[in-house]
ROFI-698550 format. One line per 8 residues: number of its first residue (from 1); their letters; for each residue x, y, z of C-alpha. Coordinates in Angstrom, 2 decimals. Layout:
REM residues N
NUM> a> X Y Z ~ ...
***
This chain:
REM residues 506
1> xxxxxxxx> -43.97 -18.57 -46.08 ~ -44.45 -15.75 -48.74 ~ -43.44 -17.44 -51.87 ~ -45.75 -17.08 -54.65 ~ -47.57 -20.12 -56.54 ~ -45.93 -18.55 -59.83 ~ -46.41 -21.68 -62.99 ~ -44.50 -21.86 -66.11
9> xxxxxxxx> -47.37 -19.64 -67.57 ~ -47.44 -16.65 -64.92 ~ -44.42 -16.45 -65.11 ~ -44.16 -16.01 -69.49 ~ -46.78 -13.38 -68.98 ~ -44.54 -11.39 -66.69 ~ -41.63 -12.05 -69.46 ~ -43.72 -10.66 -72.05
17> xxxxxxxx> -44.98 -8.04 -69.86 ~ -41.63 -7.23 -69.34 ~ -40.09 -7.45 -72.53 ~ -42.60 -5.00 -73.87 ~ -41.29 -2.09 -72.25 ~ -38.45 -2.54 -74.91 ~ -40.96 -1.93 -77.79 ~ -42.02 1.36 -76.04
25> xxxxxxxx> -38.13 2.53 -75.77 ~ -38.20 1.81 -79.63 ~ -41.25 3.57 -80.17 ~ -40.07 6.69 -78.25 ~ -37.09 6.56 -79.75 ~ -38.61 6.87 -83.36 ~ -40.48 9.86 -82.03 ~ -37.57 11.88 -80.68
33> xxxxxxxx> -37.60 15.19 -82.34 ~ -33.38 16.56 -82.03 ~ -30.67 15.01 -80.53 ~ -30.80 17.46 -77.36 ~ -30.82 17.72 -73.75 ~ -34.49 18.94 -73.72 ~ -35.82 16.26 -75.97 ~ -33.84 13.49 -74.22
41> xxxxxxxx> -34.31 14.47 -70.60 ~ -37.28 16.22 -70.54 ~ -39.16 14.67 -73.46 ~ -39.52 18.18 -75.37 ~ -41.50 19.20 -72.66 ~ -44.43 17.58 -74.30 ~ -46.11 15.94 -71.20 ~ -49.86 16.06 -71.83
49> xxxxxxxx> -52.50 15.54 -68.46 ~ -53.15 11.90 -69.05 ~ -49.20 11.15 -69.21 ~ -47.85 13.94 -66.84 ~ -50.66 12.87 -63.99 ~ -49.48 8.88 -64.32 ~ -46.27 9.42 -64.47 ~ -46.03 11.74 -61.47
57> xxxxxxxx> -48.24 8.71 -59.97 ~ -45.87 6.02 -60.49 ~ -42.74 8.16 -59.52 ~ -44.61 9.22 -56.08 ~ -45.59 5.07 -55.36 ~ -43.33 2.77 -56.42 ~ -43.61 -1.27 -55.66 ~ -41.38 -0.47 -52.44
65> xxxxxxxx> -43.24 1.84 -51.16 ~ -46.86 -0.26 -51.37 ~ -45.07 -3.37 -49.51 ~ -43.61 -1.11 -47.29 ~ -46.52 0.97 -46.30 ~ -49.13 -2.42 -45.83 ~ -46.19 -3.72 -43.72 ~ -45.73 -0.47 -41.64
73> xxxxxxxx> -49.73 -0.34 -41.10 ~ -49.65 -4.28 -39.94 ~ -47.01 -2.79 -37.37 ~ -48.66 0.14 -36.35 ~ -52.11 0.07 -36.96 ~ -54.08 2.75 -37.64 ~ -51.22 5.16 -36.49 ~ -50.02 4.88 -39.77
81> xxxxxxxx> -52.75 6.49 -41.69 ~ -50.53 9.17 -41.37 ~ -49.44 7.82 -44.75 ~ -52.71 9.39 -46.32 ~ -51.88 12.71 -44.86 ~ -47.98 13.12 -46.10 ~ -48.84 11.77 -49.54 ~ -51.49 14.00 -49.78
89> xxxxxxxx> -49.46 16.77 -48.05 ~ -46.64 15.96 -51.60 ~ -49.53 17.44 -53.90 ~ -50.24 20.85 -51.87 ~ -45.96 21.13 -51.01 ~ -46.13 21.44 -55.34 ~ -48.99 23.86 -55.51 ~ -46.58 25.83 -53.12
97> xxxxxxxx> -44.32 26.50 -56.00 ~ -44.66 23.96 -59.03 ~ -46.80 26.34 -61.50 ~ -44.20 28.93 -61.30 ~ -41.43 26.84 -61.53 ~ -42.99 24.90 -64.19 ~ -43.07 29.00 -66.28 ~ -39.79 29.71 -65.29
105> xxxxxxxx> -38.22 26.33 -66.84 ~ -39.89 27.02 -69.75 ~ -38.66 30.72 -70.02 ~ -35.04 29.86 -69.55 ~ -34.72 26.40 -70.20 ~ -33.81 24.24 -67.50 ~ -33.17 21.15 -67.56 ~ -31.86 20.12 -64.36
113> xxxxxxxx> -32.99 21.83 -60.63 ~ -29.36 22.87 -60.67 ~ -30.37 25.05 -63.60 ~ -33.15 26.79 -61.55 ~ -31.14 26.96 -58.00 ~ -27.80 28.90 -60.61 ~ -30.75 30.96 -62.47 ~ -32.31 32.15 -58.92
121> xxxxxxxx> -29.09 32.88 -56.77 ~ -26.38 33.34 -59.48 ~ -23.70 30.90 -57.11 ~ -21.84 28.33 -58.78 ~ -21.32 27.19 -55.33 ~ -24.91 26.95 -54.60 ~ -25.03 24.62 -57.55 ~ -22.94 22.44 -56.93
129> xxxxxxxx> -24.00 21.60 -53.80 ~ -27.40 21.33 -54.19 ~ -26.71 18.84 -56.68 ~ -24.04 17.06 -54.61 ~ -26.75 16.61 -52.61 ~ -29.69 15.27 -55.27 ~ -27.16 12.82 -56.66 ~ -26.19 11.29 -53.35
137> xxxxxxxx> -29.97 11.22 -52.34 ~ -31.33 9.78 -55.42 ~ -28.30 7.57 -55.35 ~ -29.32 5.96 -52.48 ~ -33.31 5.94 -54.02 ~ -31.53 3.61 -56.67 ~ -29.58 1.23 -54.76 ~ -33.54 1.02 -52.78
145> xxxxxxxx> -34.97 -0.11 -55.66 ~ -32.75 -2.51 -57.12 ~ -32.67 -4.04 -53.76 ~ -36.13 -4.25 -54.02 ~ -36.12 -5.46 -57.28 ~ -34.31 -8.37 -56.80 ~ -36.52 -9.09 -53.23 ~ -39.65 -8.60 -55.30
153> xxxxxxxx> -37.63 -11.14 -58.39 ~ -36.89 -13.90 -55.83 ~ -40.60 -14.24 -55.31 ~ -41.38 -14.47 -58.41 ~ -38.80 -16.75 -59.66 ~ -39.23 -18.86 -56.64 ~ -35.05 -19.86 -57.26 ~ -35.53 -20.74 -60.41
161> xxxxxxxx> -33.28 -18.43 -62.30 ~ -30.37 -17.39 -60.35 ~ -31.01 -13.80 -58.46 ~ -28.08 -12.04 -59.75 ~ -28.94 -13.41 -63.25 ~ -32.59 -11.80 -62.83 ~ -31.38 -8.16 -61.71 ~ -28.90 -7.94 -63.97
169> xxxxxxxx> -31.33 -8.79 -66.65 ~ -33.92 -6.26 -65.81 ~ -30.86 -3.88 -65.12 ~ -30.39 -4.16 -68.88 ~ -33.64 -3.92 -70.37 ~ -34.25 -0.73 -68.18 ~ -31.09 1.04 -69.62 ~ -32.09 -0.58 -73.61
177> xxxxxxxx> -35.37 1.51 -73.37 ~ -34.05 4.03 -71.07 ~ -31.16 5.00 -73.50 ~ -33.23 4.50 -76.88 ~ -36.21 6.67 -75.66 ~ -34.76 8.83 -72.87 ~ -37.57 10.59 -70.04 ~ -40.54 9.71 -73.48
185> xxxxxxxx> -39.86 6.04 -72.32 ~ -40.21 6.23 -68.79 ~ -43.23 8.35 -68.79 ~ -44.83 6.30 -71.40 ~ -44.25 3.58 -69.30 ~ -45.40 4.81 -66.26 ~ -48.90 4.88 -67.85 ~ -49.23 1.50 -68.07
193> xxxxxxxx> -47.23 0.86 -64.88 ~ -49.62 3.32 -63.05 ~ -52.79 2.49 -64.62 ~ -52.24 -1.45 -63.70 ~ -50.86 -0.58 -60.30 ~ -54.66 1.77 -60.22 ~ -56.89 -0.93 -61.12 ~ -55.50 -4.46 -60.00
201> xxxxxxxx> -55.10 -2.80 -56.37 ~ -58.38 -1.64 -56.50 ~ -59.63 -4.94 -57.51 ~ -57.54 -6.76 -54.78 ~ -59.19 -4.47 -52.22 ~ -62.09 -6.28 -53.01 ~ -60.76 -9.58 -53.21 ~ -58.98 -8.67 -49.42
209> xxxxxxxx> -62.06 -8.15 -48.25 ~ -63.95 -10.93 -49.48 ~ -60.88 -13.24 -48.32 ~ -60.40 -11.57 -44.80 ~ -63.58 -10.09 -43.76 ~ -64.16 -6.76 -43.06 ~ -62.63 -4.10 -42.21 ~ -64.66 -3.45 -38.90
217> xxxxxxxx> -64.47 -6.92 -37.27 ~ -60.52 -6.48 -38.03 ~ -60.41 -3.60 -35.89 ~ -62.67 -5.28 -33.31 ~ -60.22 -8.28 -33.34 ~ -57.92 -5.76 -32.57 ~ -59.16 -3.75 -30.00 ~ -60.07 -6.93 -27.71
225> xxxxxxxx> -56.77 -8.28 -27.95 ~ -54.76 -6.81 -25.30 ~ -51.23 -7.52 -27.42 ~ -52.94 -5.45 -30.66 ~ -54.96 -2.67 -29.00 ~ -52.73 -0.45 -29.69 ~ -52.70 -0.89 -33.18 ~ -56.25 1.04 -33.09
233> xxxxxxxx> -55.75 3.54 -29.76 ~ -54.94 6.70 -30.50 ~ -51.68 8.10 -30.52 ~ -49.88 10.15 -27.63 ~ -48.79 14.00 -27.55 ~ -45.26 12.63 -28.89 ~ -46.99 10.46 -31.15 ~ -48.99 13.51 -32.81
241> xxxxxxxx> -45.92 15.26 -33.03 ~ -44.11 12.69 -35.05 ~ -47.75 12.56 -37.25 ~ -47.01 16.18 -37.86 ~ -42.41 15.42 -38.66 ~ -43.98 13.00 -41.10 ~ -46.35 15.39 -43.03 ~ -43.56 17.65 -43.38
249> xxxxxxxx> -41.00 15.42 -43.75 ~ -42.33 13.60 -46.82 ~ -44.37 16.05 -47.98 ~ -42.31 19.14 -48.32 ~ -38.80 16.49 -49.04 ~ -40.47 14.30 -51.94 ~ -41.86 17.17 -54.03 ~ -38.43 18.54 -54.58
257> xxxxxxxx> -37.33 15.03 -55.74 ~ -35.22 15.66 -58.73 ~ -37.41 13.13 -60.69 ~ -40.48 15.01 -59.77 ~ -38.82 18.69 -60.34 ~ -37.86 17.70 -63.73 ~ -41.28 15.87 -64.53 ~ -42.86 19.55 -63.73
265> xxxxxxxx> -40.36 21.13 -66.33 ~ -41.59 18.42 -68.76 ~ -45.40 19.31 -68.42 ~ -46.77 20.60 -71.88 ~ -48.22 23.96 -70.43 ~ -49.35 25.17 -66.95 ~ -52.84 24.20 -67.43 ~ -51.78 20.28 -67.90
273> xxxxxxxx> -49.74 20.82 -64.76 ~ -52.45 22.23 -62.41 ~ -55.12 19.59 -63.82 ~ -52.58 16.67 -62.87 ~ -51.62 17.73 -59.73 ~ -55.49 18.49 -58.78 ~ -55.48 14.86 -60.04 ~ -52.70 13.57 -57.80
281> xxxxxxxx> -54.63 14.82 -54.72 ~ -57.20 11.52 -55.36 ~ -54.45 9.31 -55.61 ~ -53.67 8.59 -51.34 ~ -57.20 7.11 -52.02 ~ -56.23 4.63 -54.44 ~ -52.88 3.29 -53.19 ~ -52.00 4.27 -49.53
289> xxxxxxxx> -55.69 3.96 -47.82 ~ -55.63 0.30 -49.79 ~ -52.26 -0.75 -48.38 ~ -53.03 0.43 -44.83 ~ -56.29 -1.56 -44.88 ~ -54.10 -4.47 -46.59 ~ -51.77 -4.22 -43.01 ~ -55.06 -3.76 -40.97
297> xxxxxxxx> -56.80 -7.03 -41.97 ~ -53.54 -9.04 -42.09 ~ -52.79 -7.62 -38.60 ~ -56.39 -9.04 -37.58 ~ -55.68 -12.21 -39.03 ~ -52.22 -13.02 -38.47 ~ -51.30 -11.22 -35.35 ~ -48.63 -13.39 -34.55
305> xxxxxxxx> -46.46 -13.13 -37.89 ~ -43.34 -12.96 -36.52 ~ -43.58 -16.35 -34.12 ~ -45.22 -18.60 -37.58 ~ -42.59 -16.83 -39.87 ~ -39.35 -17.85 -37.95 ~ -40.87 -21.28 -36.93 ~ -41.33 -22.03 -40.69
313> xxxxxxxx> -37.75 -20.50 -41.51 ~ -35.78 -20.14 -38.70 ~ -34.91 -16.45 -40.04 ~ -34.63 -13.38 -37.69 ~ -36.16 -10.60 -40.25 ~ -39.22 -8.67 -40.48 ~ -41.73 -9.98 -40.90 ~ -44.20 -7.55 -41.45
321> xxxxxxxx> -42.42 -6.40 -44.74 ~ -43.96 -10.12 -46.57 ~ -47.69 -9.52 -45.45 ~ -49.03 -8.26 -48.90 ~ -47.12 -10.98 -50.68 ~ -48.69 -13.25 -48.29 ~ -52.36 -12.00 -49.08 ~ -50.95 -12.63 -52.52
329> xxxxxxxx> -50.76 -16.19 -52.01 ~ -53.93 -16.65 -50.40 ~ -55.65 -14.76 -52.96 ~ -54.26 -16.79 -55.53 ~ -54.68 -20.00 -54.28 ~ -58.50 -19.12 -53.42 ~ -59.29 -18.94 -57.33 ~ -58.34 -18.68 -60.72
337> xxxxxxxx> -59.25 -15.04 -60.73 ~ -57.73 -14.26 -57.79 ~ -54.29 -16.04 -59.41 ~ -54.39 -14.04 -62.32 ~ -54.87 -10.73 -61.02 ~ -51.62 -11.25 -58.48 ~ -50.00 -12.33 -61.57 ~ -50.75 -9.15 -63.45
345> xxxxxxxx> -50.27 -7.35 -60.24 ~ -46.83 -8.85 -59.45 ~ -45.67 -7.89 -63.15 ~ -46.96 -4.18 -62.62 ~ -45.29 -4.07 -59.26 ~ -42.03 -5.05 -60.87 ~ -41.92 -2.83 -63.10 ~ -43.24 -0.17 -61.12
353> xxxxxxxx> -39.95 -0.45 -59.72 ~ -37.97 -0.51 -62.72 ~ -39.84 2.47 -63.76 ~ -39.15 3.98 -60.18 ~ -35.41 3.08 -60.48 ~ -35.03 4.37 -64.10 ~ -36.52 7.70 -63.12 ~ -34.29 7.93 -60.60
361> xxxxxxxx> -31.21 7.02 -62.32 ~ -32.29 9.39 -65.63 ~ -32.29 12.35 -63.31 ~ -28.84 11.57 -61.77 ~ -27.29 11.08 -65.29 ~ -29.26 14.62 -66.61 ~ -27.99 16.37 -63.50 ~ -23.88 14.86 -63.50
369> xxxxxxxx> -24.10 15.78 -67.14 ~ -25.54 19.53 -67.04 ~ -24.75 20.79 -63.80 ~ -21.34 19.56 -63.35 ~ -19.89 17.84 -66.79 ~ -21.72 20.46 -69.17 ~ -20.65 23.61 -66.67 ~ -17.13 22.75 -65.82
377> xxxxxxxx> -15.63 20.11 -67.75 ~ -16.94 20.98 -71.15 ~ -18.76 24.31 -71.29 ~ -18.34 24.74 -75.31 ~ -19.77 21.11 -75.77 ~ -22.89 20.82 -77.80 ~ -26.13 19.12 -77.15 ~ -25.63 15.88 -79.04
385> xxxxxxxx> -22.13 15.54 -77.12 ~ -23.81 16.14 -74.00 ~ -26.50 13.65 -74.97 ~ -24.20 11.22 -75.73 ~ -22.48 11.60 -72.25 ~ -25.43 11.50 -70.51 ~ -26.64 8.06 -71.74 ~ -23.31 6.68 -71.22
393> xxxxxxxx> -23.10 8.11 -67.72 ~ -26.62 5.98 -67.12 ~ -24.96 2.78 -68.21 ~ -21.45 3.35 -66.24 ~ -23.85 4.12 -63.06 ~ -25.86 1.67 -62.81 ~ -22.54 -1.39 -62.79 ~ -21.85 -0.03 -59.01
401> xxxxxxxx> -25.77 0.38 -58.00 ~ -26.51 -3.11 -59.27 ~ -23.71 -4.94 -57.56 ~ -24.06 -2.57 -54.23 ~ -27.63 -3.94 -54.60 ~ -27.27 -7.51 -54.34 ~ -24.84 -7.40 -52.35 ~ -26.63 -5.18 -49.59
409> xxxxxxxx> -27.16 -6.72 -46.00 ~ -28.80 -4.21 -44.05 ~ -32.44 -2.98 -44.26 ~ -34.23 -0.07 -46.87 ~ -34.51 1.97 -43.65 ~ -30.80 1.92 -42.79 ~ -30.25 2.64 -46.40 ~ -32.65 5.32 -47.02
417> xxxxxxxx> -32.51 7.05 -43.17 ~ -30.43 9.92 -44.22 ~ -32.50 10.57 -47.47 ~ -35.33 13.22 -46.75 ~ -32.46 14.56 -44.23 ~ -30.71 16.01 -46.66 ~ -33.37 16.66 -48.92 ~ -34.96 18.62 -46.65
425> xxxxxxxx> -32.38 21.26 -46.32 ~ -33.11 22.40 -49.88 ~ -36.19 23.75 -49.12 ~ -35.72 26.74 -48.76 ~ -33.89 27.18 -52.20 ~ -37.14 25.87 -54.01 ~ -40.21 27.11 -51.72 ~ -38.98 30.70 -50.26
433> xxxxxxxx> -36.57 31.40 -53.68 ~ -39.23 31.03 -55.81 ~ -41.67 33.48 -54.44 ~ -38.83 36.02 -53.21 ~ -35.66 37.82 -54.82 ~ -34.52 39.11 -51.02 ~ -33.02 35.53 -50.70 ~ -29.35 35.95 -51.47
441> xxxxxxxx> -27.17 32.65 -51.92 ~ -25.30 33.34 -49.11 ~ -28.37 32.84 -46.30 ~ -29.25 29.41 -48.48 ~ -26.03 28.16 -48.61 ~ -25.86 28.66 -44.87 ~ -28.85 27.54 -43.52 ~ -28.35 24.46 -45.72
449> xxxxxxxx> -24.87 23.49 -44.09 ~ -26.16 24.34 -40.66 ~ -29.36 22.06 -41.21 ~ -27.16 19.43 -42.88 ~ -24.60 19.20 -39.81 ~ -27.45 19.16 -37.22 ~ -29.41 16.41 -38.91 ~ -26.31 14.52 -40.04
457> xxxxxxxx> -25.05 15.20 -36.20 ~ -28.24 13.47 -34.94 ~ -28.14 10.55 -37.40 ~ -24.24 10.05 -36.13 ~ -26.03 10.14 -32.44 ~ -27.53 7.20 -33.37 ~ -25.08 4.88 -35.05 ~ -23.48 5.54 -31.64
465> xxxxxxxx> -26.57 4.23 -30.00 ~ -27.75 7.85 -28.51 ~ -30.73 8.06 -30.32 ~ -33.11 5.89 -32.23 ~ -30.84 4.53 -35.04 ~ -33.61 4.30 -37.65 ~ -34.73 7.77 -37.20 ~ -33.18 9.97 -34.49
473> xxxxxxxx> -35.67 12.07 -33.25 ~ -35.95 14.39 -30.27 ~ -39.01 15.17 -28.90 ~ -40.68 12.64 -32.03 ~ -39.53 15.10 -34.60 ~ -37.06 13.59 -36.90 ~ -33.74 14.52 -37.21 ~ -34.24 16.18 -40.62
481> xxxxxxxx> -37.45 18.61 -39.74 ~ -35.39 20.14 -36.72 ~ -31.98 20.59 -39.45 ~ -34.94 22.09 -41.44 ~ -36.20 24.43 -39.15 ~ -32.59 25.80 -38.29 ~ -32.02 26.08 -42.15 ~ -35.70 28.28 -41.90
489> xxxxxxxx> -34.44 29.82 -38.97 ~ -31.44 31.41 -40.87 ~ -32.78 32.59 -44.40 ~ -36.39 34.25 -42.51 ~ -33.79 36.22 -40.24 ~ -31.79 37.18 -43.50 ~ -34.90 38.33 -44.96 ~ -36.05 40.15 -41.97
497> xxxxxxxx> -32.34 42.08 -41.69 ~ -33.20 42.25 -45.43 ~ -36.62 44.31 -45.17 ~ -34.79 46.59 -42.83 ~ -31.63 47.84 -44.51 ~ -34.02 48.01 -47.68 ~ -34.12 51.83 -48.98 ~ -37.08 53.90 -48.63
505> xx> -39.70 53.13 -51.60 ~ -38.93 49.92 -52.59
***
């Protein structure tokens, strides 16, 4: 039902597309400046606005997250404009502490958020398992991705080139450019990734609407169906209360992404910073408003999806996850613009995820070969040995990834569930460390194993069938916001104990 009217010649534009990300890993690599950590990681902390805002952009949206979100909305309806609210809520979670972070790296060097969390608390214990944690999480990011990126190649492809053949192609051009140009190469990609995702989803908004209506008679559709009402009532008291796990959920959990942390030690000088990030706060507007009215109008028009999907395949899945692709094909056979610009659109989205994936997998490398390789392995090792390591560590890393990829059964939510979970339980270390030196390591380290084990706990509820499997939840706040406010709980009552056995006068 979703595949996509890709010819001979859509398809050697998305090749050349493609391909030309490995002339921008050349390019970058010509313009590397020493054969260091800094430079290879962190571009030499060169990010000006235009690049720092873009590629912040295309590390906050990736491809999954667009067909994910216009599939969500076609599910829920206008419930899910909560997506608007925790996106925006990522851009004021890094005004909470990203300028003074973003000083701080530059003062003592970081590289890694490992380097910040040792530099703050002084625990080598504290280090190593906040990064435990960031490599497992962004781990799991990865495997998303290629997952994705092999869904997202099988449409494309339509069967004619083998799946595995596909990913394990685009697996290697991402680590070519990744290794030649290091963090220079995925940013520099992410501006043309970002700026095509920007404008061809703009211009599909249009082409939606022209297509499908608009967006008012969708919603009437859907109010005077009595099967789709819902989709536009508002929510209930435990409804609003999962609105508000969201928010805090994504938005306090994906601004401490180790992709995004290391993106703000990048940034050429505080001013560049605080001009991109006002920038990022228009961005909800140009992706997650678009794929929520993308899920409205197919929900209008196709309210049925799931019956007309397994008649025509006789496959139990969801459904709801194929309904931009399926715009996609309407769009393109309705003209010959409309088939170009999913053409274009399809290439950006693909490597959107690539870039997504790359990010992801550059960060885990950076942090396996600083925090832990660098610290306790080989301490008196120099920069272009560490270098070395860390590009081969993004090449041995990605074998396992790619081949747990395609040969994943379950869903991106069974895969990603425990994600912000764990995420979430560094808060603390980032948002209260950063502003106050009463934090000792011992309250962090605490409240982050007691927050871990109670959201963990919860998640284990439901793989036993206790609790919602996909997102265990009690009272509609998810499992990870309540491990996070016992992890809260813990370092404020430190800090008040703290304040009280401080001495007189200071």
């Amino acid at each position: 039902m979703t595949e996509l009217p890709f010819g001979p010649g859509a398809l050697f534009v998305v090749a050349i597309y493609i391909l030309s990300l490995l002339a921008i890993g050349w390019y970058a690599y010509s313009r590397r400046k020493e054969n260091s950590l800094s430079d290879f990681f962190l571009g030499g902390r060169e990010m000006g606005f235009l690049v720092l805002v873009l590629t912040l952009y295309a590390t906050q949206y990736s491809g999954n997250t667009l067909f994910g979100f216009s599939g969500a909305a076609y599910r829920e309806g206008l419930r899910f404009l909560v997506c608007v609210h925790f996106m925006t809520a990522i851009v004021i979670a890094y005004l909470l502490f990203a300028p003074h972070l973003q000083r701080l790296s530059r003062e003592h060097q970081f590289i890694t958020p490992g380097d910040y969390v040792y530099h703050r608390f002084g625990s080598h214990a504290l280090r190593i398992v906040v990064t435990l944690i960031m490599v497992y999480v962004l781990c799991n990011f990865t495997l998303a991705q290629m997952k994705t990126l092999g869904t997202a190649f099988a449409g494309i492809s339509q069967g004619r080139i083998p799946l595995w053949v596909g990913v394990v192609g685009l697996a290697l051009i991402m680590l070519v450019y990744e290794s030649l140009g290091g963090m220079r190469s995925v940013a520099w990609t992410d501006v043309i990734q970002g700026g095509i995702l920007m404008v061809g989803f703009i211009i599909l908004l249009f082409l939606a609407f022209g297509h499908l209506g608009s967006l008012t008679a969708a919603l009437d559709t859907l109010a005077t169906n009595p099967a789709t009402r819902f989709k536009v009532e508002p929510p209930t008291a435990e409804g609003a209360r999962t609105w508000l796990s969201f928010i805090l959920m994504v938005g306090l959990g994906a601004a401490i992404y180790p992709q995004a942390l290391q993106r703000i030690y990048a940034a050429k000088s505080p001013a560049a910073l605080k001009r991109s990030l006002a920038a990022m706060g228009f961005m909800p507007l140009l992706t997650t408003v678009i794929a929520v009215t993308v899920g409205i109008l197919m929900a209008a028009h196709y309210p049925d999806l799931d019956r007309l999907f397994l008649q025509e395949t006789g496959e139990a899945v969801v459904p709801s996850e194929t309904v931009l692709a399926l715009l996609c094909r309407e769009v393109m056979q309705a003209s010959a613009l409309g088939y170009w610009l999913v053409v274009i659109l399809f290439a950006a989205i693909l490597a959107a995820v690539m870039s997504t994936a790359d990010s992801a997998l550059l960060s885990i490398s950076s942090m396996i070969t600083q925090d832990l390789y660098g610290q306790y392995v080989r301490p008196d090792a120099s920069q272009a040995h560490l270098t070395r390591v860390g590009k081969i560590l993004t090449w041995v890393l990605m074998v396992p990834i790619t081949g747990l990829a395609l040969g994943y059964e379950g869903t991106l939510i069974q895969l990603l569930k425990v994600k912000f979970d764990l995420l979430l339980q560094c808060v603390p270390a980032f948002y209260l460390g950063i502003h106050t030196t009463r934090l000792g390591a011992r309250a962090v380290m605490t409240g982050l194993l007691a927050g871990s084990v109670l959201a963990m706990g919860l998640n284990f509820a439901g793989d036993l069938g206790l609790a919602d499997a996909n997102h265990p939840k009690v009272w509609g706040i998810h499992s990870g916001v309540l491990g996070m406010t016992l992890n809260l709980a813990i370092c404020f009552g430190a800090l008040a104990v703290s304040k009280k056995i401080q001495p007189p006068g200071q």
